[in-house]
C-alpha positions as CSV (number, residue, x, y, z in Angstrom):
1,X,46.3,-58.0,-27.0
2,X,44.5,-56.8,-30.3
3,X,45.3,-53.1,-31.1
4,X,43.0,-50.2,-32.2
5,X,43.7,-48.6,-35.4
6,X,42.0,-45.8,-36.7
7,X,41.7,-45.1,-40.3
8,X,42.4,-41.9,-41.9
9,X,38.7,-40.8,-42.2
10,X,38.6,-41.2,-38.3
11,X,41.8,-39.7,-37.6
12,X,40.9,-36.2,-39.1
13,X,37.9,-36.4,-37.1
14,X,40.1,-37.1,-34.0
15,X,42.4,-34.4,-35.4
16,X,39.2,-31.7,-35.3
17,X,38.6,-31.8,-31.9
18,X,39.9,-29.3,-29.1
19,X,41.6,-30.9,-27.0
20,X,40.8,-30.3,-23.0
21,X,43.7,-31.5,-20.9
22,X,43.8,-31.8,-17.4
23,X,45.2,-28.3,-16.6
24,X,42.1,-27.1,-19.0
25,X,39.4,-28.6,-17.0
26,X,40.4,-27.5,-13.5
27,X,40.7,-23.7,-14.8
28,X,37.1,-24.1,-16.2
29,X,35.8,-25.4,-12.8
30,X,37.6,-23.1,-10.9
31,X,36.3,-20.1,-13.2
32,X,32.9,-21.7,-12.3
33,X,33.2,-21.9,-8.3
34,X,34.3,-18.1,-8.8
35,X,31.0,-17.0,-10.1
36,X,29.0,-19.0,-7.5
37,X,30.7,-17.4,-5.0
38,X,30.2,-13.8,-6.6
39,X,26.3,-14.6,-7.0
40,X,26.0,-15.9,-3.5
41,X,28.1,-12.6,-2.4
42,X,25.5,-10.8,-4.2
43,X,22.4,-12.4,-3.2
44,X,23.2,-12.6,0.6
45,X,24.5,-8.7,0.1
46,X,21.0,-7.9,-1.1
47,X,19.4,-9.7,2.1
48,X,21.3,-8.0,4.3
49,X,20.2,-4.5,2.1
50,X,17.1,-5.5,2.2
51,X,16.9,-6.6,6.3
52,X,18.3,-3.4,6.6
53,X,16.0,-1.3,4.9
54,X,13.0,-3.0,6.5
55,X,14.7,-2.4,10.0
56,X,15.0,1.6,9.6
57,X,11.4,1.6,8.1
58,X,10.1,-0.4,10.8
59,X,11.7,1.8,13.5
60,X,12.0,5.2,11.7
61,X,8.8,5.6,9.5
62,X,6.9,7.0,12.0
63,X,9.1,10.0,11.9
64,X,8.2,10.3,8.1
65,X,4.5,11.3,9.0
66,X,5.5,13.9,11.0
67,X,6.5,17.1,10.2
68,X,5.9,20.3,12.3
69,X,6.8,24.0,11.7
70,X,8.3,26.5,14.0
71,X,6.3,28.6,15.3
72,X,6.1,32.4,15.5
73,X,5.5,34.4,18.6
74,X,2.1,34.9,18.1
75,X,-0.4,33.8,15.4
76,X,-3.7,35.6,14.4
77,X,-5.4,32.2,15.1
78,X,-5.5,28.1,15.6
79,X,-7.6,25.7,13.6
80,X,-8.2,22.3,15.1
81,X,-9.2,19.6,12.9
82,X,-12.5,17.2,13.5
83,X,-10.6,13.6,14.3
84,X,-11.3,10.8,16.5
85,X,-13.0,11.4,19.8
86,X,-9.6,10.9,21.5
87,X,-7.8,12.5,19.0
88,X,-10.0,15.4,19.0
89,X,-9.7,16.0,22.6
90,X,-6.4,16.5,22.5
91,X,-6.4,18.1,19.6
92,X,-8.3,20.7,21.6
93,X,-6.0,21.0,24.1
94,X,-3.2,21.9,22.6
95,X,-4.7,24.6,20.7
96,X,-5.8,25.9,23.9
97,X,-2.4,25.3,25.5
98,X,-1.4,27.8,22.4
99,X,-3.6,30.2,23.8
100,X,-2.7,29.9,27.4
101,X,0.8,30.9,26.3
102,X,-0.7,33.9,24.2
103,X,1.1,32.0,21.0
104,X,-2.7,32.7,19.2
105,X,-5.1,35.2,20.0
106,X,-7.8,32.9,18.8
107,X,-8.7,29.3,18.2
108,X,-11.2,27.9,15.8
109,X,-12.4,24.6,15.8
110,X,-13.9,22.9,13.0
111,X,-17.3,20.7,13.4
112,X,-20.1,19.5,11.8
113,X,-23.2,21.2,11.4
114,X,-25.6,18.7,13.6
115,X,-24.8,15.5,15.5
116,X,-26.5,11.8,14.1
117,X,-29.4,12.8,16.1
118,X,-29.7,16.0,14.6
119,X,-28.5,18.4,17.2
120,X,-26.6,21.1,16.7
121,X,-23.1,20.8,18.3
122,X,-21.3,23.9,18.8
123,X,-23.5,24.8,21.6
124,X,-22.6,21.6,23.5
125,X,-18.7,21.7,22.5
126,X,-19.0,25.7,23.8
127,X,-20.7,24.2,27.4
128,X,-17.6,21.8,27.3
129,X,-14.9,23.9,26.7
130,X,-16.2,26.7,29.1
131,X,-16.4,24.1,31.8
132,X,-13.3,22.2,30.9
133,X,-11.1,25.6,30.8
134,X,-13.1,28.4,31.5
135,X,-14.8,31.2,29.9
136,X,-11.7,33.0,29.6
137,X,-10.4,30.7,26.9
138,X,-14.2,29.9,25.7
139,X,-14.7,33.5,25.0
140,X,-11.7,33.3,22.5
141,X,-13.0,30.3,21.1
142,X,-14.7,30.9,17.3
143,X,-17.1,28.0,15.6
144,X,-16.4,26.7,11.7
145,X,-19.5,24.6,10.8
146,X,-18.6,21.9,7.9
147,X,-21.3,20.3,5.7
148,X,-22.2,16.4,6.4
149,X,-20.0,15.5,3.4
150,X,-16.9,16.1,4.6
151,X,-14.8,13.3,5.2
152,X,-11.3,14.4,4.3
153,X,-8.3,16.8,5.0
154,X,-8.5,18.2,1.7
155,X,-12.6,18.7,2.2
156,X,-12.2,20.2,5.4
157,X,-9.5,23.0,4.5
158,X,-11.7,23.6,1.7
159,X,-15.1,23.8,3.7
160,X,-13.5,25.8,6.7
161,X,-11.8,28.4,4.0
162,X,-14.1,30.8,4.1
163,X,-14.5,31.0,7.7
164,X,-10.6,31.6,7.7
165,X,-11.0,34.1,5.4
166,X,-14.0,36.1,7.3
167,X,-11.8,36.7,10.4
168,X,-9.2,38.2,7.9
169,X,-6.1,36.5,9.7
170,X,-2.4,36.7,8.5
171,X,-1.6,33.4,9.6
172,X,-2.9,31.0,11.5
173,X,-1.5,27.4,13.5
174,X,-3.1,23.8,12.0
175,X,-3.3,21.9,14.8
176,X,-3.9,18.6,14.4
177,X,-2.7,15.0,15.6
178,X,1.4,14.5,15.2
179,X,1.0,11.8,12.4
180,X,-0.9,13.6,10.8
181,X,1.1,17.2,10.3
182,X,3.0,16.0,6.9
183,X,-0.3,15.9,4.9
184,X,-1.9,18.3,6.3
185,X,0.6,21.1,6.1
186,X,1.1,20.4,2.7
187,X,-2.9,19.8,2.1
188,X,-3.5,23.2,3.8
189,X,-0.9,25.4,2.3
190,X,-2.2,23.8,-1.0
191,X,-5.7,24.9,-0.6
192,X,-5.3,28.5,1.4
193,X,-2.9,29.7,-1.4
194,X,-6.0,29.0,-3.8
195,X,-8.9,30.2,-1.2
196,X,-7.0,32.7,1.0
197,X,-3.9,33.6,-1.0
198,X,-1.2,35.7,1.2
199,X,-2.0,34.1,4.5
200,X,0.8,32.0,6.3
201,X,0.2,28.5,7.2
202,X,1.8,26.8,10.4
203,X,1.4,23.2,11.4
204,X,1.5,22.3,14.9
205,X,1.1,18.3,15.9
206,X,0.2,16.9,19.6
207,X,0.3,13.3,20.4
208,X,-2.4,11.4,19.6
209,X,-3.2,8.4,21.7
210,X,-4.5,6.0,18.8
211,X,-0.5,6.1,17.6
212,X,2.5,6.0,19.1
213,X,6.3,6.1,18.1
214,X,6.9,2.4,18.1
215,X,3.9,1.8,16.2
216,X,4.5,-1.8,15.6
217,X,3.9,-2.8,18.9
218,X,-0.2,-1.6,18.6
219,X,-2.3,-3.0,16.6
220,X,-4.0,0.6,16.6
221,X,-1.1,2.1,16.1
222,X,-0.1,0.4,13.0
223,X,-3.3,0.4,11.4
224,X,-3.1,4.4,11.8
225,X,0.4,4.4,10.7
226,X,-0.6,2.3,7.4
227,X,-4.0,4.4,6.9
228,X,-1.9,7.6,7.5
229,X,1.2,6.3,5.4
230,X,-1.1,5.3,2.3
231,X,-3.1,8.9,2.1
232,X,0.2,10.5,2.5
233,X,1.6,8.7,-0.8
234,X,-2.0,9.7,-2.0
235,X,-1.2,12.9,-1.9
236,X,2.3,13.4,-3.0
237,X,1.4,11.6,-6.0
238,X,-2.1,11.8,-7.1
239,X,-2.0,15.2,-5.6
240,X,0.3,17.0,-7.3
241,X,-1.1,15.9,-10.6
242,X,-4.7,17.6,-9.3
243,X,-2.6,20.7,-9.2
């Protein structure tokens, strides 16, 4: 059988070359299968992170909204803010509850001027809450009227201000809807340090029936909680630089 031979020329060549033998190539490979399995570690790690983090926000964020204060013995006053028809109801009633157990000695609610028809409406809401509770707790009961354009926290605590500030309280008790204490507090403390500086702010939620706890299980409950959960981020953001 014919033999190869390599000149000189091709021998240096040969010479030049590393030289990978066996041993060499299953090191490489298993160097290789190591640091598949470390990015495959890592990646399903940062599933299970992520699963994780999407589980506690799912059943947890609602608890993010809220955020209520403890309350003194008795406030000067409660201020209820204009919401939904059910969310204003009983809005109401826990401010009156307040007063029932003598935790406020007064309760203002906050309402537009006219109705879409053009009819005043703290004369009706007075008829309702005299019937409703009695004149007892109506009698306590003291009107903020707010301008047509308001159509936000921040415009409301602005707007009702000065009707805060003629009743020359020391403190008084935001009540409004539980998802809806975080912003406000922090809206209203904002604003009344500006417009009635010295006076002490207290937030006081009741449950709303357009949200509940597990929120993902209503479809009106998780459209409040992501209307709610967008304004809030509104306003810990974009609101501080306004400041």
């Amino acid at each position: 059988m014919p033999q190869l031979h390599l000149g000189s020329g091709a021998r240096k060549m040969a010479a030049g070359l590393p030289r990978i033998d066996g041993g060499a190539s299953v090191t490489i490979m298993q160097q290789e299968s190591v640091r598949n399995t470390r990015r495959t570690g890592s990646m399903r790690l940062a599933i299970f992170l992520a699963l994780v983090f999407a589980f506690l926000l799912i059943f947890h964020s609602g608890n993010l909204l809220v955020k209520e204060d403890a309350l003194p013995p008795r406030a000067d006053g409660a201020v209820v803010l204009q919401g939904s028809i059910p969310g204003e109801n009983v809005r109401v009633h826990g401010a009156i509850e307040l007063l029932q157990r003598g935790q406020v000695s007064a309760v203002m609610l906050s309402l537009p001027r006219e109705s879409y028809w053009g009819e005043p409406i703290a004369p009706v809401a007075l008829r309702y809450i005299e019937k409703k509770y009695g004149k007892e707790f109506s009698s306590h009961i003291v009107f903020c009227e707010t301008p047509p354009q308001v159509n936000s926290t921040r415009q409301e605590a602005e707007a009702v201000s000065p009707c805060i500030g003629d009743q020359h309280w020391k403190d008084f008790v935001v009540v409004t809807s539980d998802y809806h204490t975080r912003r406000a507090g922090r809206i209203w403390r904002t604003i009344t340090a500006v417009r009635n500086p010295g006076i002490k702010v207290y937030t006081h939620g009741v449950e709303d029936p357009e949200f509940q706890q597990s929120w993902w299980r209503s479809r009106l409950s998780a459209k409040t909680w992501f209307m709610e959960f967008t304004k809030l981020v509104w306003a810990e953001t974009a609101g501080r630089l306004e400041r």
